[in-house]
C-alpha positions as CSV (number, residue, x, y, z in Angstrom):
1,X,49.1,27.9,19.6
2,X,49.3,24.4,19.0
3,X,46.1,24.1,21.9
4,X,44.2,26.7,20.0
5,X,44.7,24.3,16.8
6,X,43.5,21.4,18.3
7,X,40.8,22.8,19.8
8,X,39.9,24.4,16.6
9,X,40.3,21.1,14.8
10,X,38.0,19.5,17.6
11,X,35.3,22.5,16.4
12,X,35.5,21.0,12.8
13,X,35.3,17.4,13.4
14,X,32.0,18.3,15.8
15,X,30.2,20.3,13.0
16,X,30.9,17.2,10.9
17,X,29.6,14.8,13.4
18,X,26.3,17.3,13.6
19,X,25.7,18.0,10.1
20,X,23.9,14.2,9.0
21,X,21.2,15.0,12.1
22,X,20.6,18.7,10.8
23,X,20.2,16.9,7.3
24,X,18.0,14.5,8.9
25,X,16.4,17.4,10.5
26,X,15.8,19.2,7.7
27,X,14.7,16.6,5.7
28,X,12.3,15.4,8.0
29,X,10.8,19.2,8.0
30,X,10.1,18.8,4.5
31,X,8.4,15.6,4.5
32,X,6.2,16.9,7.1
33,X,5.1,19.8,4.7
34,X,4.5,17.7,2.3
35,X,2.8,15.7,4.1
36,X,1.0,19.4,5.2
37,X,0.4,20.4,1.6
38,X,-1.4,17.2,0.5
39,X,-3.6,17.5,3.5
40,X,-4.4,21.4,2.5
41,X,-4.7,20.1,-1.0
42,X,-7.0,17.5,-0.4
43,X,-9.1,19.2,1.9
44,X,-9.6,22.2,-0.6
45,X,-10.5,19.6,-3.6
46,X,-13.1,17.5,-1.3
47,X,-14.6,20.7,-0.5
48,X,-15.8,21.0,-4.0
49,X,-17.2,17.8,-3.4
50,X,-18.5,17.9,0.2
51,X,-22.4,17.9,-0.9
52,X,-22.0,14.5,-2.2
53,X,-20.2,13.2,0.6
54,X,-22.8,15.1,2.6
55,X,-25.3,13.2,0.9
56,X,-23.2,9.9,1.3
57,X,-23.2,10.5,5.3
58,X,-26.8,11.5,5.6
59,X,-27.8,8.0,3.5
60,X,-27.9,6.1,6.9
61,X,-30.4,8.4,8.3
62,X,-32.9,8.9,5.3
63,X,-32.8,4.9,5.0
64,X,-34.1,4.8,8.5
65,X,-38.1,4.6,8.4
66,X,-39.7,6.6,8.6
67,X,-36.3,8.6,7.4
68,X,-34.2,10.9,9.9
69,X,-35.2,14.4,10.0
70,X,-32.4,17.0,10.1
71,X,-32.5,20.7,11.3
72,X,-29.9,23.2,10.9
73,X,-29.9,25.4,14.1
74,X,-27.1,28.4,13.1
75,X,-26.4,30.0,10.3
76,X,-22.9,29.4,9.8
77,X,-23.7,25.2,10.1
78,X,-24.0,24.1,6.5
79,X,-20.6,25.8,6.0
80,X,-19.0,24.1,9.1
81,X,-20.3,20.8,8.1
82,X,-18.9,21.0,4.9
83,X,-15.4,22.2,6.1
84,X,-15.7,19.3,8.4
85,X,-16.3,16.6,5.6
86,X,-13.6,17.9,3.3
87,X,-11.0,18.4,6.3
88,X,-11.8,14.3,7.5
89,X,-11.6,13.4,3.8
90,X,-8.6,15.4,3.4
91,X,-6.6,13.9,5.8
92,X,-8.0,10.1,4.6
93,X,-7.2,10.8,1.0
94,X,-4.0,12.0,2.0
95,X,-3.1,9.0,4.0
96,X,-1.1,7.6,0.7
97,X,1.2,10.4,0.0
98,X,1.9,10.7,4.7
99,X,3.5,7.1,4.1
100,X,5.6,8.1,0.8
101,X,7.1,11.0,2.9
102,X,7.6,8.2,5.6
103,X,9.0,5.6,3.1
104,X,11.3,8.0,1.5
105,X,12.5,9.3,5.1
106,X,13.2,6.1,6.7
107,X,14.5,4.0,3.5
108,X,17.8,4.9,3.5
109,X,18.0,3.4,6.9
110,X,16.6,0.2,6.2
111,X,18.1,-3.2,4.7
112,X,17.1,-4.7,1.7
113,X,14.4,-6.8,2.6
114,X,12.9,-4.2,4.5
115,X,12.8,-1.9,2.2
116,X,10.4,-4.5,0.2
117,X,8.0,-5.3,3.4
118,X,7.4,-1.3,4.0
119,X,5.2,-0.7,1.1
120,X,3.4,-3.5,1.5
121,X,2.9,-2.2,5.4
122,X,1.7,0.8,4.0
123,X,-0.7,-0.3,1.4
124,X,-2.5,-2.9,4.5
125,X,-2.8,0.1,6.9
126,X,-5.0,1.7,4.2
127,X,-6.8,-1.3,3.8
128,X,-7.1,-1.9,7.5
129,X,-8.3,1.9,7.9
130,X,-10.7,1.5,4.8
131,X,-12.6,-1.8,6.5
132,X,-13.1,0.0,9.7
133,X,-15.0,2.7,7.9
134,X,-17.2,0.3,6.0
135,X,-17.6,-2.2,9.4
136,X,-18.7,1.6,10.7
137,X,-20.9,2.7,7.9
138,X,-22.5,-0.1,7.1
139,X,-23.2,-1.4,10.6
140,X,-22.6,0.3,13.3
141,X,-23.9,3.7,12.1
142,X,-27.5,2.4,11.6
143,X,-27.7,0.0,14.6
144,X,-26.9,2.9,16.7
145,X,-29.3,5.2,15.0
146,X,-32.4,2.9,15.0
147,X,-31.6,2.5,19.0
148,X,-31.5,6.1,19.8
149,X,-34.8,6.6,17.8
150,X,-36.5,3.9,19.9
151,X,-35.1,5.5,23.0
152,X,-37.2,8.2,22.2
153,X,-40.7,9.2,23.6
154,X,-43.6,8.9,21.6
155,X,-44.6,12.6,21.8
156,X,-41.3,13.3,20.9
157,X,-39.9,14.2,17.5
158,X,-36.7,12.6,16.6
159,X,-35.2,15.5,14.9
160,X,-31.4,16.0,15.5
161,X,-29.4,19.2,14.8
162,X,-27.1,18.5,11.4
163,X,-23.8,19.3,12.5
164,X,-24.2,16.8,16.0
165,X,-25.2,14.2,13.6
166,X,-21.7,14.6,10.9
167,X,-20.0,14.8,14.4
168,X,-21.7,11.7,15.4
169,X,-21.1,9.8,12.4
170,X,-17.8,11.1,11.9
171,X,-16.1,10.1,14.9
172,X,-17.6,6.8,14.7
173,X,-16.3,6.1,11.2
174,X,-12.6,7.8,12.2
175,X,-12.7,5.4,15.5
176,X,-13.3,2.3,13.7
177,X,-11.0,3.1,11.4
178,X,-8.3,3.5,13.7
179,X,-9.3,0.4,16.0
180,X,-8.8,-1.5,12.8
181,X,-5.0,-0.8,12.3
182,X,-4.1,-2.7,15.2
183,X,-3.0,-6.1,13.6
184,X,-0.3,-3.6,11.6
185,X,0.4,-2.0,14.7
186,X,1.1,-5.7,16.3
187,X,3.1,-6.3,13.0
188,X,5.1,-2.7,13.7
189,X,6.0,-3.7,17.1
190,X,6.7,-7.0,17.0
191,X,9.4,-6.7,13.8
192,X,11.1,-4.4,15.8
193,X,11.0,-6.7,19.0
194,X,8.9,-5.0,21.3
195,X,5.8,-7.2,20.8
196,X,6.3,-10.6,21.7
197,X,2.9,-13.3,21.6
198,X,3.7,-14.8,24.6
199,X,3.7,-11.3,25.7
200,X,-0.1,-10.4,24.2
201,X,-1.4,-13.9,25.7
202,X,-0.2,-13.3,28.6
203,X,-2.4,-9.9,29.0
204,X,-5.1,-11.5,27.0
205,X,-7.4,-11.1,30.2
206,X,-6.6,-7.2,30.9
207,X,-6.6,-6.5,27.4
208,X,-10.3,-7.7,26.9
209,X,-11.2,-5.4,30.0
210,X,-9.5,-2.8,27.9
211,X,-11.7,-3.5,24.8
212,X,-14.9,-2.9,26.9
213,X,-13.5,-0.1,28.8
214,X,-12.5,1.3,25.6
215,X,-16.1,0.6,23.8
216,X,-18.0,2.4,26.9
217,X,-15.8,5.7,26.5
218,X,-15.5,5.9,22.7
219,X,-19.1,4.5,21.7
220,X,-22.4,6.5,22.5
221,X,-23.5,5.6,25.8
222,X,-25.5,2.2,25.0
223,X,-24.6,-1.3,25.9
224,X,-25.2,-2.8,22.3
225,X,-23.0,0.0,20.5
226,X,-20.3,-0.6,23.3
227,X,-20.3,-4.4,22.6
228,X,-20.3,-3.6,18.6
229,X,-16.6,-1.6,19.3
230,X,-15.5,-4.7,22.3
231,X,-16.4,-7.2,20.2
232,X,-14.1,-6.4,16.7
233,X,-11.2,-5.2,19.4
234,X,-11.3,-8.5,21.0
235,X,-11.0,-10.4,17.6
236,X,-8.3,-8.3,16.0
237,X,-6.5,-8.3,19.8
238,X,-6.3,-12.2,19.0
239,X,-5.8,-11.5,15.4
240,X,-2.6,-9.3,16.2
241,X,-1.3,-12.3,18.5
242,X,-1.2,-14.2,15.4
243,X,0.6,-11.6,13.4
244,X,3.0,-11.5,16.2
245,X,3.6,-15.0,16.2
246,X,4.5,-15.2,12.4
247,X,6.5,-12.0,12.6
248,X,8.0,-11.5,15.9
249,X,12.1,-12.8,15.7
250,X,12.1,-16.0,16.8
251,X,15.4,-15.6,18.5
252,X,13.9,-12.9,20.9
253,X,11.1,-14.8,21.3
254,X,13.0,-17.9,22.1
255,X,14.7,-15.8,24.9
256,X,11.5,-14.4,26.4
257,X,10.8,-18.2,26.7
258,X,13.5,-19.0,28.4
């Protein structure tokens, strides 16, 4: 009897231990569709609004001269382009309420002055995100199109199907985008002690053959497009040992030194 009541006791106190991670569980499942439900509500608003984003991603083209011709090859493409833009734009737009559901998840967890630095983290990410589209729209996006044209054999129209050139652009702008967090991603890993500089300039060599590896598979296959994706990787590679180096614990880093 008094074995069945311990082990009974044993039950309870484990169903207590358990019940903050199936809190955390569950809380985490909301966040994530809320998170869900901006995207969905995004997407369904910039839908509405997809012919003049259309018309903001065909600019690049029709400034070319003479401008780009487009063609439209199924039936179902001007639909599929536009669920395409408003999808992309969905998730972009929704990028600020993903990292309140992230903030309000993890804040209970942090300490004080942490809780002061996340926001912060949050609002340069979007910034960081925001000036890789730009670098991509306003530079690498034409460059690359004026090349491909002059690629092209006299007797040849350049006309390109529509929904290969919103893929084309598209992926370019979401790459650059991306490539352009790393100096929070250095911040990220180095506040947390993974990230070290003397770790980064250490691999400074193989990280450069990285950026070029990188800009031949994610780029369109020409050397100058290639160099315009090494190029900013390499800066902001050296840009994120600097972040490291101001926010990286020094007692850590001491230790790696020693």
């Amino acid at each position: 009897m008094q074995l069945f009541k311990k082990k009974e006791k044993k039950e309870k106190e484990d169903d207590k231990a358990e019940m903050p991670f199936l809190d955390h569980l569950e809380e985490l499942r909301w966040r994530i569709i809320k998170s869900l439900i901006a995207i969905v509500a995004f997407t369904v608003i910039t839908f509405f609004f997809s012919d003049y984003l259309l018309h903001l991603l065909l600019l690049p083209g029709q400034r070319m001269n003479p401008p780009l011709k487009m063609q439209v090859l199924k039936v179902q493409t001007p639909f599929m382009v536009k669920l395409e833009i408003a999808l992309v734009a969905g998730v972009i737009f929704s990028l600020p309420v993903i990292f309140y559901q992230i903030w309000k998840f993890v804040s209970p967890g942090l300490l004080k002055n942490e809780k002061t630095i996340v926001p912060a983290l949050a609002g340069s990410t979007i910034l960081c995100f925001g000036i890789g589209t730009i670098f991509a729209y306003l530079v690498i996006i034409p460059y690359a199109l004026d090349f491909f044209r002059d690629m092209t054999y006299q007797d040849i129209d350049f006309n390109i199907s529509l929904d290969f050139y919103l893929g084309f652009v598209l992926r370019l702008i979401v790459i650059f985008g991306l490539v352009f967090e790393l100096p929070m991603l250095s911040f990220i890993l180095s506040k947390i002690g993974i990230l070290t500089p003397r770790f980064m300039r250490k691999y400074r060599r193989y990280a450069i053959v990285l950026a070029f590896i990188l800009g031949s598979i994610l780029t369109p296959p020409d050397p100058m497009t290639q160099l315009f994706l090494a190029v900013p990787l390499v800066i902001l590679y050296e840009l994120s040992i600097l972040v490291s180096y101001i926010f990286a614990p020094k007692e850590k880093e001491t230790i790696v030194k020693k």
